[in-house]
DOSETI-919386 format. One record per atom (N, C-alpha, C, O): residue number from 1; residue in one letter; atom name; x negated, y negated, z. Coordinates in steps of 0.001 Angstrom, whole numbers. Example, Ala and Ser with C-alpha at 12.3 -4.5 7.8 and 13.67 -1.06 7.14 Angstrom:
BEGIN
   nr  rest  atom     east    north       up
    1     a     N   -13190     5690     7800
    1     a    CA   -12300     4500     7800
    1     a     C   -13200     3300     7800
    1     a     O   -14236     3319     8465
    2     s     N   -12850     2250     7080
    2     s    CA   -13670     1060     7140
    2     s     C   -12900      -30     7870
    2     s     O   -13409    -1138     8039
! end
This chain:
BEGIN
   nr  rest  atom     east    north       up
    1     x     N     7593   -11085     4516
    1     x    CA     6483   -11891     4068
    1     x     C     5379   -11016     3480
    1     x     O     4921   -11229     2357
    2     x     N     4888    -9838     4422
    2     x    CA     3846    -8952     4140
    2     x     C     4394    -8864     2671
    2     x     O     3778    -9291     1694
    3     x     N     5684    -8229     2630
    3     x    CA     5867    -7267     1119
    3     x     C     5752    -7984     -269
    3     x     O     5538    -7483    -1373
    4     x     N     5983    -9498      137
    4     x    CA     5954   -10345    -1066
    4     x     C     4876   -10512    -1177
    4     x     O     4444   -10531    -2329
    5     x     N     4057   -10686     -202
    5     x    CA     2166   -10968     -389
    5     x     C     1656    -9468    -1738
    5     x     O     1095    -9519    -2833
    6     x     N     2250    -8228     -850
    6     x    CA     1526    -7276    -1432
    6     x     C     2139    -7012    -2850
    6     x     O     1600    -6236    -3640
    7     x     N     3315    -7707    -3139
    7     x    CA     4092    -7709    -4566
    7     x     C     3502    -8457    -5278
    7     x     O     3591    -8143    -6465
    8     x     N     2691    -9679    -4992
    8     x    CA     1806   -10154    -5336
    8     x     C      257    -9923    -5830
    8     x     O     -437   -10741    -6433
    9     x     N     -123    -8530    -5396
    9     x    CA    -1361    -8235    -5536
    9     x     C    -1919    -8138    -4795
    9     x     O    -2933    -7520    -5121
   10     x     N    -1900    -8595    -3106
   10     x    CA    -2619    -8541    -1799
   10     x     C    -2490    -6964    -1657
   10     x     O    -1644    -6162    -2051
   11     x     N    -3871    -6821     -813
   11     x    CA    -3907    -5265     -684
   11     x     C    -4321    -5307      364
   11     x     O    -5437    -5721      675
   12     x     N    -2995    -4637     1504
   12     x    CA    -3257    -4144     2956
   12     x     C    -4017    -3814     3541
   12     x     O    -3883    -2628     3840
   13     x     N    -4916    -4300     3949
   13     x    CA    -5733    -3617     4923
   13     x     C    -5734    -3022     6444
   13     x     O    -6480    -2195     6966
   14     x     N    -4633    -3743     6955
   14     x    CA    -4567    -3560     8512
   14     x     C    -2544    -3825     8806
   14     x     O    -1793    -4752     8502
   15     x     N    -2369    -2799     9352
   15     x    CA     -763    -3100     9853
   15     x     C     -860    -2378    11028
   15     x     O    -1267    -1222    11140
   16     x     N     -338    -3358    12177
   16     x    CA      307    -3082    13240
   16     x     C     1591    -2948    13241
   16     x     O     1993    -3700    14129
   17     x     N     2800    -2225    12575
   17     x    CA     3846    -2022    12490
   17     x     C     4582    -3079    11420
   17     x     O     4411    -3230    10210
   18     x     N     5372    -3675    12265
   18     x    CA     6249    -5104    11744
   18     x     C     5313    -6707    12195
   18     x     O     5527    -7812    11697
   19     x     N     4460    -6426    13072
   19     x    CA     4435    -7244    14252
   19     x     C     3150    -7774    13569
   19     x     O     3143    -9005    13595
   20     x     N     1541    -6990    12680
   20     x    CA      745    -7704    12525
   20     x     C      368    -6916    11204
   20     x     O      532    -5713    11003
   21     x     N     -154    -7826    10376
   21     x    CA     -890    -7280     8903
   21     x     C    -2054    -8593     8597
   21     x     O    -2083    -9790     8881
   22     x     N    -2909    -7702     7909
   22     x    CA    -4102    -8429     7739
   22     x     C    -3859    -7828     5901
   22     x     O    -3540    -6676     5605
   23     x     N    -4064    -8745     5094
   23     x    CA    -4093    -8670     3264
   23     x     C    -5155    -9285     2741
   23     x     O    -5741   -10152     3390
   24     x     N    -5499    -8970     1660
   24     x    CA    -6787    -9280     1391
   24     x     C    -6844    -9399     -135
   24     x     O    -6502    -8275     -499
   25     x     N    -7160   -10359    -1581
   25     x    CA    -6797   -10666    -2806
   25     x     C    -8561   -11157    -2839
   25     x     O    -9007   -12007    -2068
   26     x     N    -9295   -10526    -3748
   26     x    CA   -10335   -11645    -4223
   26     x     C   -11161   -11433    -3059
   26     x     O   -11434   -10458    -2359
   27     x     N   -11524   -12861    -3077
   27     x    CA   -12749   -13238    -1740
   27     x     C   -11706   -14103     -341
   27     x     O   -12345   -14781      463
   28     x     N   -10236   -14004     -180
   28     x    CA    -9110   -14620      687
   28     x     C    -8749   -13299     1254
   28     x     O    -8918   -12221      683
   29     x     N    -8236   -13480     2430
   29     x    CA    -8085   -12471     3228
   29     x     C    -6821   -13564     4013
   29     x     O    -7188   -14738     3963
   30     x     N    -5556   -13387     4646
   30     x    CA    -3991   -13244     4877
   30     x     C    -3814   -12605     6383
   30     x     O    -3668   -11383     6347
   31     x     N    -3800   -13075     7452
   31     x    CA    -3450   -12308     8768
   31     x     C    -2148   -12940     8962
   31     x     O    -2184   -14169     9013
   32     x     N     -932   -12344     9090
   32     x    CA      464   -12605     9484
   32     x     C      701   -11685    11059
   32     x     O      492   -10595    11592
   33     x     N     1198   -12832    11252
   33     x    CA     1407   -11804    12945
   33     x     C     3568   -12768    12891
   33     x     O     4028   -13843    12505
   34     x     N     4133   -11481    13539
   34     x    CA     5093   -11999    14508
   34     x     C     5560   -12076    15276
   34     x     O     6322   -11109    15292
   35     x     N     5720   -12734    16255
   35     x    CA     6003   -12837    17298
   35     x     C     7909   -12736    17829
   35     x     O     8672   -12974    16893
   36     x     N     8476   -12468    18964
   36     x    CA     9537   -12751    19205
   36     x     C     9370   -14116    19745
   36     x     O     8281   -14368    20260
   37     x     N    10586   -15351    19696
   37     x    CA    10086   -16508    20262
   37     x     C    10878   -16076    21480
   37     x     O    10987   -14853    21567
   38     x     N    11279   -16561    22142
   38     x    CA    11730   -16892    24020
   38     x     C    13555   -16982    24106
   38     x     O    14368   -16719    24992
   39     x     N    13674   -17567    22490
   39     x    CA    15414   -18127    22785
   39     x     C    16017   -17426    21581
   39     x     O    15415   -17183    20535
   40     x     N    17523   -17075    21911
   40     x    CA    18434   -16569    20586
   40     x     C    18605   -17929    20154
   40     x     O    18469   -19091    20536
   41     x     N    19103   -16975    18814
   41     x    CA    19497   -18390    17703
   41     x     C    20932   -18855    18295
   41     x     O    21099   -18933    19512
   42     x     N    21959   -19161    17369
   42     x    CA    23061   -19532    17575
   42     x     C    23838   -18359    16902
   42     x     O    25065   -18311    16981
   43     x     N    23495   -17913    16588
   43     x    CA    23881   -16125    16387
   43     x     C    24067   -15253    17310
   43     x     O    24807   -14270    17332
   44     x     N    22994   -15878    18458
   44     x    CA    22717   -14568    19384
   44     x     C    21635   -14062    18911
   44     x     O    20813   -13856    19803
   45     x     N    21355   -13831    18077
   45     x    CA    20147   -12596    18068
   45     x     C    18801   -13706    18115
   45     x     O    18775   -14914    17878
   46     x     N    17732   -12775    18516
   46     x    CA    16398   -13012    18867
   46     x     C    15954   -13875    17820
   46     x     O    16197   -13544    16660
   47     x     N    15225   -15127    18103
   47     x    CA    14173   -15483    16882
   47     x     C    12855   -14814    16825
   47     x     O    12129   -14228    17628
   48     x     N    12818   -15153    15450
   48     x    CA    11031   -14619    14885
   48     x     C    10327   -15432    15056
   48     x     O    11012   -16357    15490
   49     x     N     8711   -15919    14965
   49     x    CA     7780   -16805    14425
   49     x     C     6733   -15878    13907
   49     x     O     6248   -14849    14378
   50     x     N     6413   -16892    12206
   50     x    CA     5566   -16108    11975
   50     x     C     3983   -16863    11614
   50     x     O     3805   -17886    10953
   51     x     N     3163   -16180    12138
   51     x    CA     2277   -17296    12549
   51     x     C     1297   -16433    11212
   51     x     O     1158   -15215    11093
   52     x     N      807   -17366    10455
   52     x    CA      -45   -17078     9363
   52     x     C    -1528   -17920     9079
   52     x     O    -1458   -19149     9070
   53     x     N    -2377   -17506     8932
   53     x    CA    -4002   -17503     8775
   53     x     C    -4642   -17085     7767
   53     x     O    -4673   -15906     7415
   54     x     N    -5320   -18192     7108
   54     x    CA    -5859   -17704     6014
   54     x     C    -7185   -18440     5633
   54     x     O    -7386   -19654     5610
   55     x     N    -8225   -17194     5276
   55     x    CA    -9753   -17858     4848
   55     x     C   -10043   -16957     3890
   55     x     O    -9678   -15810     3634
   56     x     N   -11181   -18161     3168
   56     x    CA   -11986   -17800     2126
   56     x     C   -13640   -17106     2376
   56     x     O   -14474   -17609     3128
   57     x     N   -13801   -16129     1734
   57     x    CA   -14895   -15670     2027
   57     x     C   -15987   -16704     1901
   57     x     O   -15902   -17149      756
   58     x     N   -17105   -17368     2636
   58     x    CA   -18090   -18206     2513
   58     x     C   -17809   -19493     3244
   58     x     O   -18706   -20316     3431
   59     x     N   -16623   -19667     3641
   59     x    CA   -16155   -20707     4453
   59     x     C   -16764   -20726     5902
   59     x     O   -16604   -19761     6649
   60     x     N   -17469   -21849     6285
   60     x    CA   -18180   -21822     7855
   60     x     C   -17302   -21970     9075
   60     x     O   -17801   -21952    10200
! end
């Protein structure tokens, strides 16, 4: 997600590894965090969630 944001023009400001990034375009700023969820898929392997936040500079 991060890499397509920043392929986009968002410019990184903050990375916690894989797990949290904060991006920033203009006067909008992008916090992506992910989380592991609790249950495997039907694969077996672990799920992701990716929980995303986003504001405009001047917004109350």
């Amino acid at each position: 997600m991060t890499a397509a944001l920043r392929a986009d023009g968002w410019k990184q400001i903050h990375s916690g590894g894989t797990d949290e990034s904060l991006l920033t375009r203009g006067n909008w700023s992008v916090f992506v965090t992910r989380t592991t969820a609790p249950l495997a898929g039907a694969d077996g392997k672990m799920l992701h969630e990716l929980t995303i936040k986003a504001d405009c500079e001047g917004n109350p």
